[in-house]
C-alpha positions as CSV (number, residue, x, y, z in Angstrom):
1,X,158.4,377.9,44.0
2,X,155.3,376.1,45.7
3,X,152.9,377.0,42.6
4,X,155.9,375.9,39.7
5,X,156.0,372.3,41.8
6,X,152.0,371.6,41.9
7,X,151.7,371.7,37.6
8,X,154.8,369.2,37.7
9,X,153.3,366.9,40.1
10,X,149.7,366.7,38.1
11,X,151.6,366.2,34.9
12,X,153.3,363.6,36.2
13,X,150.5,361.8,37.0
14,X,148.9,362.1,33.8
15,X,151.8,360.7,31.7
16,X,151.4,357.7,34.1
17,X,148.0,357.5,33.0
18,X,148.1,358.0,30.0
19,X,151.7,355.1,29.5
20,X,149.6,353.0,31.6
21,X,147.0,353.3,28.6
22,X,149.4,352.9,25.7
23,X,150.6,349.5,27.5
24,X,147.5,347.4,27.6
25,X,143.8,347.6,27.1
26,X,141.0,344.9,26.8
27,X,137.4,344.3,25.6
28,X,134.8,341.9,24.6
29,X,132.5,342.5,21.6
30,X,129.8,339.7,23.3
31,X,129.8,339.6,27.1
32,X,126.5,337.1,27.2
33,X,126.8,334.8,24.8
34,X,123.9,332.2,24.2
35,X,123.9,329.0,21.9
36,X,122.0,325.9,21.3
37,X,124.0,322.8,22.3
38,X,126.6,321.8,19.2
39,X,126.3,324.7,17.6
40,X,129.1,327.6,17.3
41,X,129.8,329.9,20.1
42,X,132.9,332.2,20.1
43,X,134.3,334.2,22.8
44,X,135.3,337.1,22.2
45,X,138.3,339.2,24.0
46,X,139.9,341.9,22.3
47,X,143.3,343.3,23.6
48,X,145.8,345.6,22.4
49,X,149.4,346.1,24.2
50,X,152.7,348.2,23.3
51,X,154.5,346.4,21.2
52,X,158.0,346.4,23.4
53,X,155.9,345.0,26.4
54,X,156.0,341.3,27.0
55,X,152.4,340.1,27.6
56,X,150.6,336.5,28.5
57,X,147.3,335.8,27.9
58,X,145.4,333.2,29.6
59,X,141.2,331.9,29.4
60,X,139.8,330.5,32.7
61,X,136.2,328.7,33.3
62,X,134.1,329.9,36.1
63,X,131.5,326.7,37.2
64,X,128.6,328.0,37.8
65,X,127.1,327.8,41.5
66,X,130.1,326.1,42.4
67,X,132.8,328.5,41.6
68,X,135.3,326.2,40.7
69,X,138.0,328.0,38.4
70,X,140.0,325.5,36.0
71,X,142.7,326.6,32.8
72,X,140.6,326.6,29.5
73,X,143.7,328.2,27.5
74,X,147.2,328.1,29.1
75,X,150.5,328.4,27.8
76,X,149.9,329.1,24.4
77,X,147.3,326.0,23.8
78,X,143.7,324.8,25.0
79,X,144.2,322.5,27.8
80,X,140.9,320.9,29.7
81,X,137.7,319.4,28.3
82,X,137.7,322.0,25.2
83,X,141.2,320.5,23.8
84,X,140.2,319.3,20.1
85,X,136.4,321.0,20.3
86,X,138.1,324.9,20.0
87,X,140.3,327.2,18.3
88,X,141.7,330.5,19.2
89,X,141.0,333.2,16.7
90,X,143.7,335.6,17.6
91,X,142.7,336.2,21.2
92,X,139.1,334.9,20.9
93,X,138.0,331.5,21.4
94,X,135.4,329.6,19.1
95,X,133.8,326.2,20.2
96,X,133.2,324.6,17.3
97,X,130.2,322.7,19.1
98,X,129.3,323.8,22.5
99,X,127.6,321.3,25.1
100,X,125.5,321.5,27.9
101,X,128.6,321.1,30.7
102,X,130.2,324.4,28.7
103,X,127.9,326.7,30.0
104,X,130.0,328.8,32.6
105,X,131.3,332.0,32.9
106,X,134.8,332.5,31.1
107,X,137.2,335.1,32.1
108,X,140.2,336.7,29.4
109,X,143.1,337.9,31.2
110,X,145.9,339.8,29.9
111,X,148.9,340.9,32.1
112,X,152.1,342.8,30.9
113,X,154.7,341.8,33.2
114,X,153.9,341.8,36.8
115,X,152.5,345.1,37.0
116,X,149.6,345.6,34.7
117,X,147.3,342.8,34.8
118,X,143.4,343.4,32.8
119,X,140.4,341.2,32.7
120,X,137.1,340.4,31.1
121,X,134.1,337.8,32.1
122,X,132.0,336.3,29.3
123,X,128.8,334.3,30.1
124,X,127.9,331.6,28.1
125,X,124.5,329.9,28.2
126,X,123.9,326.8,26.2
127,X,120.4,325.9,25.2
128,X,119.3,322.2,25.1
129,X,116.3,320.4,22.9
130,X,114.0,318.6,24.8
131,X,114.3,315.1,24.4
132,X,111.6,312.4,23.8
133,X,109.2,312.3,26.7
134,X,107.8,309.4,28.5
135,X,104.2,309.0,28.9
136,X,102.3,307.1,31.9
137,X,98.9,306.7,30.6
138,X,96.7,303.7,32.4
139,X,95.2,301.3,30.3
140,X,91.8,301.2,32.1
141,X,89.6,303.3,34.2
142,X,86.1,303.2,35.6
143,X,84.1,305.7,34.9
144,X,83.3,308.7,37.8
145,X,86.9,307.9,39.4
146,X,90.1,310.7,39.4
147,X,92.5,309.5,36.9
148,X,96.3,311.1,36.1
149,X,98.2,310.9,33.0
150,X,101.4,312.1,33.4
151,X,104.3,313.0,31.2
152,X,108.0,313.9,31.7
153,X,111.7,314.6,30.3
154,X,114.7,316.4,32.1
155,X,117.1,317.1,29.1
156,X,115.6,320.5,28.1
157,X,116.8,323.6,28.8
158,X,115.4,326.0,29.8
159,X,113.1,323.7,31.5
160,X,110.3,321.9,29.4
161,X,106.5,322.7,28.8
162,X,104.2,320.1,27.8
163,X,101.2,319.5,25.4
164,X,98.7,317.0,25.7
165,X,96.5,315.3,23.1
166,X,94.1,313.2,22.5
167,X,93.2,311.2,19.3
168,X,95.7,313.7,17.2
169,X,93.8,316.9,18.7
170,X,95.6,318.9,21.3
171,X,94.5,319.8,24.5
172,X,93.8,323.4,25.8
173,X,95.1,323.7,29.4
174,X,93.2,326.0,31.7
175,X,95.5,329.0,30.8
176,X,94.9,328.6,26.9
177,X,90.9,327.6,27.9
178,X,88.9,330.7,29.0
179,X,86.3,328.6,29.9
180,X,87.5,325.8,32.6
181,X,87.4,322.4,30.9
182,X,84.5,320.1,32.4
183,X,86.7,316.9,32.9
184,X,90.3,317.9,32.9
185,X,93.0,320.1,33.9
186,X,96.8,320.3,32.3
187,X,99.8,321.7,34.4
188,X,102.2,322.3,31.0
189,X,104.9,323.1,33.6
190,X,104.7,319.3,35.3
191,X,103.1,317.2,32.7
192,X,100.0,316.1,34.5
193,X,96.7,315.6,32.9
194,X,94.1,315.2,35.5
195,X,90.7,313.7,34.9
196,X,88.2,315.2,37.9
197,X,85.8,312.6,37.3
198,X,86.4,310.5,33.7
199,X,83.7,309.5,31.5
200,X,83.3,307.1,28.5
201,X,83.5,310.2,26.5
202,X,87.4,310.3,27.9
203,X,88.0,306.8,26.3
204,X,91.3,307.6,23.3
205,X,94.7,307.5,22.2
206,X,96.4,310.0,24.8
207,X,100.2,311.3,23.9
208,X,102.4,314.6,24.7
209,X,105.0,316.5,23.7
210,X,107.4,318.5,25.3
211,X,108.9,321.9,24.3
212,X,111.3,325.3,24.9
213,X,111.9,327.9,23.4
214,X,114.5,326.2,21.8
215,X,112.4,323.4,19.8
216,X,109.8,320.8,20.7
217,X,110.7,317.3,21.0
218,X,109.2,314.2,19.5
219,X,106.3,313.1,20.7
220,X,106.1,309.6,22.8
221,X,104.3,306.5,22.0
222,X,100.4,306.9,22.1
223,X,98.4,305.1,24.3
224,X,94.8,304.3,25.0
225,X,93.1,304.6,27.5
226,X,89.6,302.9,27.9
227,X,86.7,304.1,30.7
228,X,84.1,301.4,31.1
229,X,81.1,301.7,33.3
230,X,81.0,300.4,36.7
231,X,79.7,296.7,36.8
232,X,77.2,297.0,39.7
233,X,75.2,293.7,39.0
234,X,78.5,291.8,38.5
235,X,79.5,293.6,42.3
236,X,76.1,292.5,43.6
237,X,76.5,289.3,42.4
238,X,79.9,288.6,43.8
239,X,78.7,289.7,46.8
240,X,75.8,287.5,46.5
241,X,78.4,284.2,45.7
242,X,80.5,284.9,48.7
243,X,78.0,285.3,51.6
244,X,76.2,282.0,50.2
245,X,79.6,280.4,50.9
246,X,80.4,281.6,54.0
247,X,76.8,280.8,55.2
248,X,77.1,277.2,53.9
249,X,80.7,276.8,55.5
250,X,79.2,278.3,59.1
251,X,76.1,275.1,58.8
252,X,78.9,272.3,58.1
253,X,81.0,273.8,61.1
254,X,77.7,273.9,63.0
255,X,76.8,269.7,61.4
256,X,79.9,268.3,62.4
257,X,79.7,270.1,65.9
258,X,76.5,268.5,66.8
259,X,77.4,265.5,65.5
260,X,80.8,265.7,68.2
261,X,83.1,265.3,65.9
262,X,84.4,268.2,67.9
263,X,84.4,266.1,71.1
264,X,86.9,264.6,73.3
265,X,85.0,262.4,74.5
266,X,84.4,260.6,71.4
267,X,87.8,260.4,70.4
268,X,89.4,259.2,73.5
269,X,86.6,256.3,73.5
270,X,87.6,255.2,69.7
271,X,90.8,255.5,70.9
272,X,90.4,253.1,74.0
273,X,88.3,250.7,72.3
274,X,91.4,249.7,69.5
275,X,94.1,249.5,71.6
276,X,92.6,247.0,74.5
277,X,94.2,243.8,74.9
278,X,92.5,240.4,74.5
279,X,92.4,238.2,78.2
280,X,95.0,235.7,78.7
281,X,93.2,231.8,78.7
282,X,94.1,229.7,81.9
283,X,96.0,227.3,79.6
284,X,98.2,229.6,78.5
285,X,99.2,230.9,81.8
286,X,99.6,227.2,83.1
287,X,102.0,226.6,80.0
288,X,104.5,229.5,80.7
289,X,104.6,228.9,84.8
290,X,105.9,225.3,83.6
291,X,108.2,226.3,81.7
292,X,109.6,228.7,84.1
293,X,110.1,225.9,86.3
């Protein structure tokens, strides 16, 4: 009786496998999706269940680093910040035009009644054009001195590169130069242009341009830049100018010093000799003790 029960028990098991099967199964044709920003992306989520099980399917967005889950397709309809930019396509969902904030993962769930519940994660990455860079180019520069140009924009995704030129003719940074440049070195992952030491050769219109692998953006506005030689005789003479005025403002202070202009003593006299009062005659002091009487 033992062996007759074990073939019933594994048979058992199997048709529960194998209903299981029949009542729900689930899939994705893309599970990394990529797209430039405001193109197309669809997510797909294929599913197939027996037709007298009830069933509900539901989309949820994953944030990215955060983890924050939110409803992208609930109760029939798209709820949350793709309502009016997507469709469903039976189970699949198409963005008509994707954005930067979109890129998440997604998750497709499928359950039949409480008891069978499956799942699928899609990631979508959303690629981003660079945008127009700004350029910090100085106006003026003396020649011999460490000058930087830099350049920058934070739209791009994946992260920008830059390109530097000068007078229309690009630059080659040390990676595309096999030869080190004399004057200049290019980081294309931060911007910078660095002079070591400019010369009046160096004098030009400078501008950049940033790119990905998605595109390159527009360039910004050119500016020039303009090395001059130090002026040593117009230092020397400056130089020159000042001491002569300090030396003639030291002899003044030293004039008036010796003249005691400085002194107390000569001010308190001046001082004593306006203010002294004229003597009193005899007939006027013999005219106001009458009168007091």
């Amino acid at each position: 009786m033992a062996m007759l029960r074990r073939p019933v028990q594994l048979g058992y098991l199997a048709a529960v496998c194998c209903n299981f099967a029949l009542v729900l199964s689930l899939r994705t044709d893309n599970a990394n999706v990529e797209a430039t920003e405001y193109d197309e992306a669809i997510l797909s989520c294929v599913y197939s269940v027996r037709k007298d099980s009830k069933h509900r399917l539901e989309w949820k967005k994953i944030e990215k680093g955060s983890g924050d889950v939110s409803f992208v397709y609930y109760d029939g309809e798209i709820v949350g910040a793709l309502k009016g930019r997507a469709d469903m396509i039976d189970s699949s969902i198409r963005i008509k035009n994707v954005t930067r904030r979109d890129s998440a993962t997604y998750r497709c769930e499928v359950s039949v009644s409480t008891k069978y519940v499956e799942e699928v994660e899609i990631d979508l990455t959303v690629f981003v054009l660079p945008a127009t860079p700004v350029c910090d180019v100085p106006s003026n520069a003396m020649t011999g001195t460490v000058v930087e140009l830099k350049c920058r924009e934070s739209e791009g995704f994946p992260a920008s590169q830059y390109e530097w030129y000068k007078n229309g003719v690009r630059l080659e940074s040390q990676a595309q130069n096999a030869k080190p440049s004399r004057s200049y070195t290019i980081n294309v992952k931060t911007g910078t242009l660095e002079f070591n030491t400019v010369a009046k050769t160096d004098t030009g219109l400078y501008h950049c341009e940033a790119y990905n692998n998605i595109g390159r953006s527009q360039k910004c506005n050119g500016k020039k830049m303009q090395i001059d030689d130090l002026n040593v005789g117009g230092i020397i003479a400056a130089v020159v100018v000042v001491s002569l005025v300090i030396a003639l403002c030291g002899l003044g202070v030293f004039h008036a010093q010796k003249r005691g202009y400085f002194s107390r003593g000569h001010t308190s006299q001046k001082t004593h000799s306006v203010y002294k009062s004229a003597p009193s005659t005899e007939n006027d002091f013999k005219h106001t003790k009458s009168f007091v009487i």
